[in-house]
N, C-alpha and C positions, 0 to 999 in steps of 0.2 A: 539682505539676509534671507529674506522669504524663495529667491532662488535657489541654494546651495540648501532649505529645508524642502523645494520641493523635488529637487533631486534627489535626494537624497530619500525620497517614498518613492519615486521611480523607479530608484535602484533596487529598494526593497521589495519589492511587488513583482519587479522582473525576476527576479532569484525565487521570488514564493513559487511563481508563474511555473517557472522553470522545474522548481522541482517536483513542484506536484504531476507538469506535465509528463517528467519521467516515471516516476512512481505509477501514473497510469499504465503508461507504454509497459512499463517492466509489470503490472498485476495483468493486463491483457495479456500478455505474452505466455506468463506464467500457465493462466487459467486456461488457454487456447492449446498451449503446448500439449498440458496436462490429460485436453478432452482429447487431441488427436491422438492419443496414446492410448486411451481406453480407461482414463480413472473420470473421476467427477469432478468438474473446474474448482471444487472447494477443499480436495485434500492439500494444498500449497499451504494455503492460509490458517487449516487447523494445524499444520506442519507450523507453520510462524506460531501459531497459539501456544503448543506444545513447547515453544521455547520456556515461556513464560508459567504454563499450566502443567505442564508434563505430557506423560502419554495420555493420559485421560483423555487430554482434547482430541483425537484423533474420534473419541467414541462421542463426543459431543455435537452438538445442535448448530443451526446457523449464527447464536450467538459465539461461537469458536471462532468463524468464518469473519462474524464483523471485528470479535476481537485483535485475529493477525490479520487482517486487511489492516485496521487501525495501526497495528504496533509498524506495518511496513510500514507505511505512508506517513 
């Protein structure tokens, strides 16, 4: 029985693994894209915020920035 439960946290941790490691790739991407274009790697993220907060966020602080990084991720 102690098999098929440790597989089973394998499985799960491989999926966590997995998705956080995308959720990276895609906020680097985001953030890189952003600076080679001429804004500041943080307008994505107040854009994610803004879902949640409105336009406000757009005129808010780095805590905008930890909020839509969170709601991505």
């Amino acid at each position: 029985m102690a098999t098929g439960t440790t597989a089973n946290y394998y499985a799960r941790n491989m999926v966590l693994l997995a998705g956080f490691t995308a959720g990276l790739a895609d906020f680097l991407f985001a953030s890189i894209t952003r600076t080679m274009n001429g804004g500041a790697w943080t307008d994505p993220w107040k854009g994610v915020a803004g879902c949640l907060i409105g336009p406000a966020a757009r005129q808010g602080g780095f805590e905008m920035v930890l909020l839509g990084a969170a709601v991505h991720l």
